[in-house]
N, C-alpha and C positions, 0 to 999 in steps of 0.2 A: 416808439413811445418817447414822448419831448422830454426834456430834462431841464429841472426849473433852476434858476440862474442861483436860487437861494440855494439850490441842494451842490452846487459845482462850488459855491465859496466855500458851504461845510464841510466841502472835502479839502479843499485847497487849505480850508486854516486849518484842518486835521494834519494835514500831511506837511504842513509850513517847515518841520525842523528836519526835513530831507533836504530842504532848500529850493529854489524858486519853480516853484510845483506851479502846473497851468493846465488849463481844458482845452480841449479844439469840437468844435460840433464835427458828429460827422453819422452820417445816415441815420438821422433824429435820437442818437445820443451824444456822446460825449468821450473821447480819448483822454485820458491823464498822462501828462509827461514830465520827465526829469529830462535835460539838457537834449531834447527834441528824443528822448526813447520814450516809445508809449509803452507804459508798466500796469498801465489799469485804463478801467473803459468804466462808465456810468451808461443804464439804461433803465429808464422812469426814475425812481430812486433806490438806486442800489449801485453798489459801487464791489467792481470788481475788478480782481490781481492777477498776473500773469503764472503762472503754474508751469514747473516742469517737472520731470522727475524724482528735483531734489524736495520739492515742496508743497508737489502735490498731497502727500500723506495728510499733510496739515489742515487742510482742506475737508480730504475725506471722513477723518476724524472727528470733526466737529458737523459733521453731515453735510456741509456742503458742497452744490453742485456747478457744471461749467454754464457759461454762459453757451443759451443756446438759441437759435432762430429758426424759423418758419423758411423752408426753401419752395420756390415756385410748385416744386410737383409734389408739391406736399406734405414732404417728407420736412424732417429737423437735420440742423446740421448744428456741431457742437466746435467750441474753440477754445486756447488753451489760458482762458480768463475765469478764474473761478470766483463765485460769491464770497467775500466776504462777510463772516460773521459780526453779526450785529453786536455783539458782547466787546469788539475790540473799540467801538466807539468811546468805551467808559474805561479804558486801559490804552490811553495813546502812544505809552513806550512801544508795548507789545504792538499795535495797528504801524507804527515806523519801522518795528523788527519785519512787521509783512512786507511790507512795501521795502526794504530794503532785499528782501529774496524774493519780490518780484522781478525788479531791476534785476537783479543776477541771471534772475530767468532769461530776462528780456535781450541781455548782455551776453549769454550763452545761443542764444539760439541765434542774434546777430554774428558771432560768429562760427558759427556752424552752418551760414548761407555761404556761395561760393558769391565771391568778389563781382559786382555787376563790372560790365565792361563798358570802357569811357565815349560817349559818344564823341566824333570824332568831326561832326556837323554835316551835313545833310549831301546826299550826292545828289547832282540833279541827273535825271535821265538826259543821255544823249540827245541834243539836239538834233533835228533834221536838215541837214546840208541844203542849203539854196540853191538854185543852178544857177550855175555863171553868165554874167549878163551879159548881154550881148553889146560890143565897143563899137 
């Protein structure tokens, strides 16, 4: 579902006093980030926050659920981005307190992955030895 350019600004000037909040498209919606961490994703118009442990209750409590998709065999697969409630639109302290334990989420689980390792540039396969030419 596409995500219209009007609905990424009203989130970006929602979320402006986090500081320089941006969208990036990506598989016809939309990433939110703070300082290249994605803390939230938009799909059609709905705008949703990263959830862990500490802040999923938050979520559940006001009935909302994760964002979820369509997998090839048919089945849903669910991720750890939950709906946002529409009532924090008209309470932007509270919609920055989410979005600031998104981030924490977002910041906890970065590190809780184990360190990728550096590539180190590319090896080429062994070349095939020429036969010696004849003098």
């Amino acid at each position: 579902m596409a995500v219209s350019s009007e609905y990424k600004a009203f989130v970006i000037e929602q979320l402006e006093r986090l500081g320089a909040v941006h969208t990036r498209n990506m598989f016809g919606g939309a990433g939110v980030y703070l300082d290249n961490l994605m803390f939230g994703l938009i799909a059609g118009e709905t705008l949703y926050f990263k959830a862990d442990e500490r802040n999923r209750a938050d979520y559940e409590d006001e009935g909302m659920g994760p964002f979820t998709v369509q997998l090839a065999h048919g089945g849903t697969g669910s991720f750890s981005y939950y709906e946002v409630p529409e009532r924090l639109y008209d309470e932007p302290d509270e919609l920055v307190d989410w979005a600031r334990k998104a981030l924490d989420a977002t910041l906890a689980a970065k590190a809780a992955r184990p360190a990728r390792k550096k590539k180190t540039g590319k090896k080429k396969p062994p070349g095939k030895k020429s036969a010696p030419a004849d003098v």
